[in-house]
VMD Tcl script that builds the backbone (N, CA, C; Angstrom):
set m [mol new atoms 222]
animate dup $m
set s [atomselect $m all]
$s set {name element resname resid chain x y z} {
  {N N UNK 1 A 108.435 102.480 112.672}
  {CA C UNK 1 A 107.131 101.894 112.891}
  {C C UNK 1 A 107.108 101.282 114.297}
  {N N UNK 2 A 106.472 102.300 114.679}
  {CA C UNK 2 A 105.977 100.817 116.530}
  {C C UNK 2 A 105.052 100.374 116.552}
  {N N UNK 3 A 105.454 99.257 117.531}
  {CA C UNK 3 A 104.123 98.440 117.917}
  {C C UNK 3 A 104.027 98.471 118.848}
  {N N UNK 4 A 102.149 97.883 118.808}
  {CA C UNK 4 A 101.604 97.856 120.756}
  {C C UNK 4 A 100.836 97.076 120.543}
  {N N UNK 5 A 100.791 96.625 121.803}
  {CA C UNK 5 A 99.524 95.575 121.526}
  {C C UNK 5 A 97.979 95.846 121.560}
  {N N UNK 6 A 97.175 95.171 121.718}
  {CA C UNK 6 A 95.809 96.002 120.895}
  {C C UNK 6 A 94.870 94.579 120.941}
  {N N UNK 7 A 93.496 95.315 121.045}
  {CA C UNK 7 A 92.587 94.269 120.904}
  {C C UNK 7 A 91.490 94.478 119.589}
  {N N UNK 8 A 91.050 93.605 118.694}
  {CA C UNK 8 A 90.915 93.644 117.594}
  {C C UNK 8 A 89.653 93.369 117.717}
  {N N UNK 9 A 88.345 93.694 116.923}
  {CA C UNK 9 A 86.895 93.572 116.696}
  {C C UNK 9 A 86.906 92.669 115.934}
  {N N UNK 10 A 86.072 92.052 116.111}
  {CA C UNK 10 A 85.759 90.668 115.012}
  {C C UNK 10 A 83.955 90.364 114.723}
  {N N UNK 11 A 83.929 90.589 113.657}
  {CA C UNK 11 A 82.315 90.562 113.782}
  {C C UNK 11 A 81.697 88.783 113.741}
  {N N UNK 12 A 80.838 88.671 114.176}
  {CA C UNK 12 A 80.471 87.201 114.279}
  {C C UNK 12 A 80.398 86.384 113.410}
  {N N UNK 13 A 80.375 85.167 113.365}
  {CA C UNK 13 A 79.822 84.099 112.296}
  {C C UNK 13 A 78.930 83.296 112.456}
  {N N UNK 14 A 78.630 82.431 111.762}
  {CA C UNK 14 A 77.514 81.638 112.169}
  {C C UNK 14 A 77.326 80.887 113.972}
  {N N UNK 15 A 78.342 80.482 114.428}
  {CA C UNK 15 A 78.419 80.030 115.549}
  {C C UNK 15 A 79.449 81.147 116.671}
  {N N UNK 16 A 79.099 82.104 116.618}
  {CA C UNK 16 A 79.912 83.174 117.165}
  {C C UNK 16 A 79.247 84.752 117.220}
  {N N UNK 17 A 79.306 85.122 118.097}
  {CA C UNK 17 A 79.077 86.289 118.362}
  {C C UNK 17 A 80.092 87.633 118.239}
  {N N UNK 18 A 80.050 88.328 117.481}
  {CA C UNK 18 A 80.917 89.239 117.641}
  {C C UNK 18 A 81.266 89.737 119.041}
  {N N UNK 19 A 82.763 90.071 118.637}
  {CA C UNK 19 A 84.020 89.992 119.921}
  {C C UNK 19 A 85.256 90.661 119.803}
  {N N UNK 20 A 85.684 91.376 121.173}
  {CA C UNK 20 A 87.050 92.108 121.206}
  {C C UNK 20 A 88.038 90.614 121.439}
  {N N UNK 21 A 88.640 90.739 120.367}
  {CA C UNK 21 A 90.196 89.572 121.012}
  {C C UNK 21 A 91.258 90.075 121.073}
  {N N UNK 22 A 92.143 89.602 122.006}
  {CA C UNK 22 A 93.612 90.564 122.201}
  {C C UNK 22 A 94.351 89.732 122.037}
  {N N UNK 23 A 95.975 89.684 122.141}
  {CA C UNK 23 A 96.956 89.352 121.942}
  {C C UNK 23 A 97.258 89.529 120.633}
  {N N UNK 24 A 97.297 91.020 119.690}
  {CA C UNK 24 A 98.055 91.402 118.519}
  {C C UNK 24 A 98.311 92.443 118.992}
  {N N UNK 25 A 99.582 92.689 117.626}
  {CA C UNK 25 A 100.701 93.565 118.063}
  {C C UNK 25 A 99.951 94.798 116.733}
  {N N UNK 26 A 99.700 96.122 117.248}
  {CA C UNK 26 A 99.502 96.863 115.833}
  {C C UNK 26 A 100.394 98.147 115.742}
  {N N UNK 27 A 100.535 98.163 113.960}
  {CA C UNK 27 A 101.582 98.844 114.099}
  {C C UNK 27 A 100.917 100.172 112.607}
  {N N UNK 28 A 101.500 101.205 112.939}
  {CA C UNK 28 A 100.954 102.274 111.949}
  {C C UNK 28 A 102.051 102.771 110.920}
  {N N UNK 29 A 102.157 102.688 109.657}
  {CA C UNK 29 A 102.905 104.150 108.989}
  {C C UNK 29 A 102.421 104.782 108.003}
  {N N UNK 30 A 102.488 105.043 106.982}
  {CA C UNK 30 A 101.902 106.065 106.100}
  {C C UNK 30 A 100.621 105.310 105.405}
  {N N UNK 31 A 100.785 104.402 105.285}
  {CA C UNK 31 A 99.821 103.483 104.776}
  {C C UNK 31 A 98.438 103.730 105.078}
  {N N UNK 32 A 97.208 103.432 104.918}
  {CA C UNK 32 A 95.957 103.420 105.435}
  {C C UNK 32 A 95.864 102.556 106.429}
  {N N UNK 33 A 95.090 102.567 107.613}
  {CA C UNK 33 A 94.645 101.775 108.666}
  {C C UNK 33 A 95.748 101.188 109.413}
  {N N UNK 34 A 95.937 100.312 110.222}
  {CA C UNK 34 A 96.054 99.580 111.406}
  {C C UNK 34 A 96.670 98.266 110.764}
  {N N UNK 35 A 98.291 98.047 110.560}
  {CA C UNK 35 A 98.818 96.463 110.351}
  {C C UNK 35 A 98.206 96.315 111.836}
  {N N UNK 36 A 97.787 94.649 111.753}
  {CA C UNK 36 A 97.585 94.006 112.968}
  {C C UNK 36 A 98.604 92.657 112.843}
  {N N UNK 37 A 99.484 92.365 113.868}
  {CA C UNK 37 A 99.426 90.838 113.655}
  {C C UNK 37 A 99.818 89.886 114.704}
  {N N UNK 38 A 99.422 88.523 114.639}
  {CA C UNK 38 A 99.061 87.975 115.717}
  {C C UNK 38 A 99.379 86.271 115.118}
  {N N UNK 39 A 99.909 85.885 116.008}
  {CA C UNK 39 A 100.546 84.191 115.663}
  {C C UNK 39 A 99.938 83.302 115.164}
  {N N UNK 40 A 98.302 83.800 115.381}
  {CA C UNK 40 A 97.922 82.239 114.802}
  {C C UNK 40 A 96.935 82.737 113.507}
  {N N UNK 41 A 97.202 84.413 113.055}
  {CA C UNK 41 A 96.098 84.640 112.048}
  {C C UNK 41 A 97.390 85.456 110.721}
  {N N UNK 42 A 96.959 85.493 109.531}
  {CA C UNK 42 A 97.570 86.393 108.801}
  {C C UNK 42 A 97.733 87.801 109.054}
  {N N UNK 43 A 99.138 88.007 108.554}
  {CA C UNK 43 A 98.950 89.677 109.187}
  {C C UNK 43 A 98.373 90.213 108.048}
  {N N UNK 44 A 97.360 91.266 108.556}
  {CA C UNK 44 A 96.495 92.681 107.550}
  {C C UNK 44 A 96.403 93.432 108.451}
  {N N UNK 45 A 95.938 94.145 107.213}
  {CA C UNK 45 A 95.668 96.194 107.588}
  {C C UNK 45 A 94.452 95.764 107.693}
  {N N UNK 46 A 93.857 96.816 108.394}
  {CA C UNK 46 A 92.624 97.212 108.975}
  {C C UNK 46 A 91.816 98.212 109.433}
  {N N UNK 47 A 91.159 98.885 109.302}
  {CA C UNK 47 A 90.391 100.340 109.755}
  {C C UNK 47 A 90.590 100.466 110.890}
  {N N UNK 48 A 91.447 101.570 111.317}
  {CA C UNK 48 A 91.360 101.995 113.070}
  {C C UNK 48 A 90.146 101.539 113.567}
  {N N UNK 49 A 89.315 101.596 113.478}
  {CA C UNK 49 A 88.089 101.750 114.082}
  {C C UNK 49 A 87.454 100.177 114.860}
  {N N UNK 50 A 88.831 99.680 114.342}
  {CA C UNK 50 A 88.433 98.659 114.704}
  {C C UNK 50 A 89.453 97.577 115.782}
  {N N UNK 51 A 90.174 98.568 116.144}
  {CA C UNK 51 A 91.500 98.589 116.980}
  {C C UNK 51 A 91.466 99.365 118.519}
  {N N UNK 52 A 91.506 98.929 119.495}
  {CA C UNK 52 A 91.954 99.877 120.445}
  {C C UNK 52 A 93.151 99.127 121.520}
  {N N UNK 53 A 94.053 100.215 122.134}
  {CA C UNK 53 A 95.367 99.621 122.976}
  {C C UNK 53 A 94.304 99.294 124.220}
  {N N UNK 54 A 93.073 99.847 124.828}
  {CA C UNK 54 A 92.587 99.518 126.015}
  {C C UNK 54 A 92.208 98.155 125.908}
  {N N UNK 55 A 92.009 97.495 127.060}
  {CA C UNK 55 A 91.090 96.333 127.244}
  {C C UNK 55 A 90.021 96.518 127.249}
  {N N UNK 56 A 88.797 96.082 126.604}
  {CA C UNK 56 A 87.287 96.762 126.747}
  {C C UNK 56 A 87.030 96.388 128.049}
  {N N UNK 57 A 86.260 97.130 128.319}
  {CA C UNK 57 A 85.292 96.370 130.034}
  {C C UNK 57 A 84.263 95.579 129.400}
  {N N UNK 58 A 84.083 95.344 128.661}
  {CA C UNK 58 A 82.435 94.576 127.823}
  {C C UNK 58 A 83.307 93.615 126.739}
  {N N UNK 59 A 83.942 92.478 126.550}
  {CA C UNK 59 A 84.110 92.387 125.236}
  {C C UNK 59 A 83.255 91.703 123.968}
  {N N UNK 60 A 82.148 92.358 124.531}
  {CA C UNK 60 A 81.123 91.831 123.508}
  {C C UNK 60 A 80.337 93.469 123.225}
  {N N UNK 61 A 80.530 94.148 123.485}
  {CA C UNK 61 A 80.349 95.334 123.517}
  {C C UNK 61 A 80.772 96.195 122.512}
  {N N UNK 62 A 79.985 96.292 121.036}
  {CA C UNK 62 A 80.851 97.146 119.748}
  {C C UNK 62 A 81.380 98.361 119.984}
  {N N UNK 63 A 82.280 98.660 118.949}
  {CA C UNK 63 A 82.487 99.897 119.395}
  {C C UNK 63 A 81.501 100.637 118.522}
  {N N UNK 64 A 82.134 101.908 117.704}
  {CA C UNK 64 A 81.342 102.898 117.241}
  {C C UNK 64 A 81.691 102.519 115.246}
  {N N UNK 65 A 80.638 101.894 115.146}
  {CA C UNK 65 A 81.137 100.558 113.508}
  {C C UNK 65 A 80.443 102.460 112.756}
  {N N UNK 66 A 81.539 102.885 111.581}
  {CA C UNK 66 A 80.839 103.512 110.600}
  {C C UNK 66 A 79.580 103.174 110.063}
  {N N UNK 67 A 78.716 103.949 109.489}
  {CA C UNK 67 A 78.136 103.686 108.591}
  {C C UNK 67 A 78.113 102.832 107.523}
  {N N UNK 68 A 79.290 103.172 106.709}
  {CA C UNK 68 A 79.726 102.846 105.208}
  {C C UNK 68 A 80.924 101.351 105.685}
  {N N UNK 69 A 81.437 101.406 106.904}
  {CA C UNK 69 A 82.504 100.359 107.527}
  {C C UNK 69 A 82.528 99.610 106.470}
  {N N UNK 70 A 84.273 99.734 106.281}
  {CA C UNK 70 A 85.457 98.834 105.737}
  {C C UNK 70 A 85.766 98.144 106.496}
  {N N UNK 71 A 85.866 96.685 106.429}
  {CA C UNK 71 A 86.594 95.833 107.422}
  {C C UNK 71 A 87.546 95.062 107.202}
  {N N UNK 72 A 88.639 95.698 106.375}
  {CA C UNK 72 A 89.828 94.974 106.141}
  {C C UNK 72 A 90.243 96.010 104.649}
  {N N UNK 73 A 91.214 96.656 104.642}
  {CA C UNK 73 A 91.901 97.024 104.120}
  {C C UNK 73 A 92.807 96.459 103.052}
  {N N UNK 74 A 92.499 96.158 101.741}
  {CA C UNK 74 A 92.988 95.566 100.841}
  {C C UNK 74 A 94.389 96.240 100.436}
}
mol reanalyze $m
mol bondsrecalc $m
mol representation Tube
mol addrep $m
């Protein structure tokens, strides 16, 4: 299993705007989706789609959210 680091989608909350945040490490194996994890949050799986190794140029800028979008992988 490797890791890389990666910036993670976060959809907004009441006082927040949805946002790319970085500093997690994500790692893939047979499993469904994207382990993410990061020091100050629990580690979970997560839908690729909601992961990328680039830095966005926009980080307020969504990416491409499914239709049906899962956002956390139970």
């Amino acid at each position: 299993m490797k890791r890389v680091r990666c910036w993670v989608w976060f959809r907004g909350g009441l006082n927040q705007q949805s946002h790319w945040e970085g500093g997690f490490y994500a790692s893939t194996d047979e499993q469904e989706g994207v382990l993410i994890q990061h020091g100050t949050y629990r580690d979970t799986r997560v839908p690729a789609w909601r992961v990328t190794q680039q830095e966005p140029s926009d980080l307020f800028a969504a990416p491409e959210i499914p239709e049906d979008a899962v956002w956390k992988i139970i």
